[in-house]
C-alpha positions as CSV (number, residue, x, y, z in Angstrom):
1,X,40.0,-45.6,66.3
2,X,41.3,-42.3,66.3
3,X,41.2,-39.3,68.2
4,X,41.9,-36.5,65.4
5,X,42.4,-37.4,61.6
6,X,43.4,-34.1,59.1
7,X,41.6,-34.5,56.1
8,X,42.4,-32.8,52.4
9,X,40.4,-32.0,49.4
10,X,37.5,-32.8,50.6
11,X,34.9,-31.5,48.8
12,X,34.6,-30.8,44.7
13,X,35.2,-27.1,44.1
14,X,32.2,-26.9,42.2
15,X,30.3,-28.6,45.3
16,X,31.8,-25.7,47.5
17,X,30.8,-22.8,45.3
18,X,27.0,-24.6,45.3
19,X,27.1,-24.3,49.3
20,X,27.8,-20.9,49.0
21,X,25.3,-19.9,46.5
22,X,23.1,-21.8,48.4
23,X,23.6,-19.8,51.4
24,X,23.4,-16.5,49.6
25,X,20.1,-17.5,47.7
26,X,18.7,-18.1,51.4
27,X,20.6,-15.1,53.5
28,X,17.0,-13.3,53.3
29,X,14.6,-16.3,54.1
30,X,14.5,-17.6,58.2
31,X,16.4,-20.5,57.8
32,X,19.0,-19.3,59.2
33,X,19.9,-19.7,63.0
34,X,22.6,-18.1,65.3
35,X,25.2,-19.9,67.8
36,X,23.3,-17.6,70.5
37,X,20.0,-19.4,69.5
38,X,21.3,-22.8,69.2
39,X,24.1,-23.9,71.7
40,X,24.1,-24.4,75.4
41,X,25.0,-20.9,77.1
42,X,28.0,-22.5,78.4
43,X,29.3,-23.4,74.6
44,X,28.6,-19.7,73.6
45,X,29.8,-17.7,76.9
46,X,30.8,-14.2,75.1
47,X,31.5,-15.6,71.5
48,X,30.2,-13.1,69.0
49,X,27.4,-14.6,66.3
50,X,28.1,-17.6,64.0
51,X,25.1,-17.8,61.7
52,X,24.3,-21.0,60.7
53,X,22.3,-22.5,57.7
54,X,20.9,-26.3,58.2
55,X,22.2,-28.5,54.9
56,X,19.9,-31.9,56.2
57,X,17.3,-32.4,54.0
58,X,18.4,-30.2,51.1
59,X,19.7,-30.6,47.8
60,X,23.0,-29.8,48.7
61,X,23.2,-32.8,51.7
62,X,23.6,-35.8,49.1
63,X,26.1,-34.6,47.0
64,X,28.5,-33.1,50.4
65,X,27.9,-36.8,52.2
66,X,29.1,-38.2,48.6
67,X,32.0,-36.5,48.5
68,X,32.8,-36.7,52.2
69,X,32.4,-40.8,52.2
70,X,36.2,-41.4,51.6
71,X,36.7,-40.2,55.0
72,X,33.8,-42.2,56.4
73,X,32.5,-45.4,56.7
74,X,28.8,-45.0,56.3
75,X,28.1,-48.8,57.5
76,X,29.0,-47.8,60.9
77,X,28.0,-43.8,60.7
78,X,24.8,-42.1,60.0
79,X,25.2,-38.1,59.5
80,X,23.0,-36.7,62.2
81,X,23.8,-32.9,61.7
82,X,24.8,-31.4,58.3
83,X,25.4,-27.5,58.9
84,X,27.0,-24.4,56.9
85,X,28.3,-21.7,59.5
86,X,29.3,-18.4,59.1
87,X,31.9,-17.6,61.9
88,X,32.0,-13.1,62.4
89,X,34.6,-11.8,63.7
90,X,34.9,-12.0,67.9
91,X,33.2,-15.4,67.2
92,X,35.1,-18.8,68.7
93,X,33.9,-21.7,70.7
94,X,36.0,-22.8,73.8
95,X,36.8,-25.9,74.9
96,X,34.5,-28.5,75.1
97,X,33.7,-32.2,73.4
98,X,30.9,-33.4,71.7
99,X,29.8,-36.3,74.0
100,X,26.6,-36.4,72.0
101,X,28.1,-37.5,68.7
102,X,30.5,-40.2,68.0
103,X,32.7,-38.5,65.6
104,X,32.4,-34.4,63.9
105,X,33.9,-32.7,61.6
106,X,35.0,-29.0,60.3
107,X,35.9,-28.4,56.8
108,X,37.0,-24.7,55.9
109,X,35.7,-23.3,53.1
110,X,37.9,-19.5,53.7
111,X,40.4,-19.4,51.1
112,X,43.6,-17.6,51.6
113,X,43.0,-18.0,55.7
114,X,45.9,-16.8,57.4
115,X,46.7,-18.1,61.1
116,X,46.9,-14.8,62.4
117,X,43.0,-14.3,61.7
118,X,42.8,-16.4,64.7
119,X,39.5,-19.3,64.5
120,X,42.4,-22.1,65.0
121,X,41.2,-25.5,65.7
122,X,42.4,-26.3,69.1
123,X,42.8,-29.6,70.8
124,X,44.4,-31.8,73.7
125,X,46.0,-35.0,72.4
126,X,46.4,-38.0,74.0
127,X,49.6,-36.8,76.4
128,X,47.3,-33.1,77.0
129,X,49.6,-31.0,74.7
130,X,47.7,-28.5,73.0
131,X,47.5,-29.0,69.4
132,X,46.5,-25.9,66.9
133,X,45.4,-26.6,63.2
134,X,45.1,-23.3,61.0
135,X,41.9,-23.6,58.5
136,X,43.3,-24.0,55.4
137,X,40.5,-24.0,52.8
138,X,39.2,-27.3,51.5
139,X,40.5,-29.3,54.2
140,X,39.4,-30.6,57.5
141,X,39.0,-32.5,60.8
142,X,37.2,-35.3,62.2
143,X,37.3,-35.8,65.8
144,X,35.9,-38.1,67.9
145,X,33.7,-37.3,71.0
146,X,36.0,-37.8,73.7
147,X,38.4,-35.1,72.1
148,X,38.4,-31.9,74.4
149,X,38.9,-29.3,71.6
150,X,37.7,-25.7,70.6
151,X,38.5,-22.8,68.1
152,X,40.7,-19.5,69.4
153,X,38.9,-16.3,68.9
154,X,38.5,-15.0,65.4
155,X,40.6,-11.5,64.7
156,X,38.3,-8.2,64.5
157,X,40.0,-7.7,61.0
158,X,39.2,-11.0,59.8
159,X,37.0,-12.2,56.9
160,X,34.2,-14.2,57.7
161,X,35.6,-18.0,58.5
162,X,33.1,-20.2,56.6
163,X,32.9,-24.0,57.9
164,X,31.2,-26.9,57.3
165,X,29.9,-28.4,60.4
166,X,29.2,-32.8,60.5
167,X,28.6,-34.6,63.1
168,X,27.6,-38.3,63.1
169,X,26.4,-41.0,65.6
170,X,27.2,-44.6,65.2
171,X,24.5,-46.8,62.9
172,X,24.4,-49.5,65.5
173,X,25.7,-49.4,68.8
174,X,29.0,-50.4,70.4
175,X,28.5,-53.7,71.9
């Protein structure tokens, strides 16, 4: 198993512009939650917001989990959490691992992100080097849950960083 895979291409570009018309159609309707609202206090400490739209149970949740199954084997992983966020300026999430899921994933949907935005993803490896991935549009990460990782602070001047947010617990259990 591994502890970090980078993954390219992952979605259809058409897909990605449905995700975002999808969350402009609903930027008015309270769907929409806020980092603040939804993670433990110790996961936000003094991040600024990340909105964040819910994909389970929509239209849009078949067609991403389609498109994402080349990366996944969905014999052994069920999607448990399927979320669009919007990360403002100020916003980052330090370093932590997601012991409740076996395996998550980012996938940037910023085009033309440039590292000195900041919102890097940021984790140990196996020898505790830190490791920095910049998010380059379309592509991603899947980690597994024992990976201590976070994202640096994004830059005031930034564009909104825009990710895709899986996470995914094991169909049956490790025996």
């Amino acid at each position: 198993m591994f502890n970090v895979k980078y993954i390219r291409n992952v979605l259809s570009e058409k897909l990605i512009s449905d995700i975002k018309s999808y969350a402009v159609e609903n930027k008015d309707r309270a769907v929409w939650t806020t980092n603040h609202l939804l993670w433990a206090e110790q996961i936000v400490r003094d991040s600024s917001s990340v909105d964040i739209l819910n994909l389970k149970n929509t239209p849009l949740e078949k067609k991403i989990l389609s498109d994402f199954k080349k990366f996944i084997d969905f014999k052994k992983y069920n999607c448990v959490a399927l979320n669009y966020y919007r990360w403002h300026p100020g916003s980052f999430i330090p370093f932590h691992n997601d012991k409740i899921y076996d395996l998550a994933s980012s996938i940037y949907l910023t085009k033309d992100w440039d590292s000195n935005y900041g919102g890097l993803f940021l984790f140990e490896d196996s020898e505790q080097f830190l490791k920095a991935v910049v998010p380059s549009y379309n592509n991603g990460i899947i980690n597994s849950n024992s990976v201590v990782h976070g994202t640096s602070i994004v830059s005031p001047k930034a564009p909104i960083r825009e990710t895709l947010q899986l996470f995914f617990q094991r169909s049956t259990p490790v025996k």
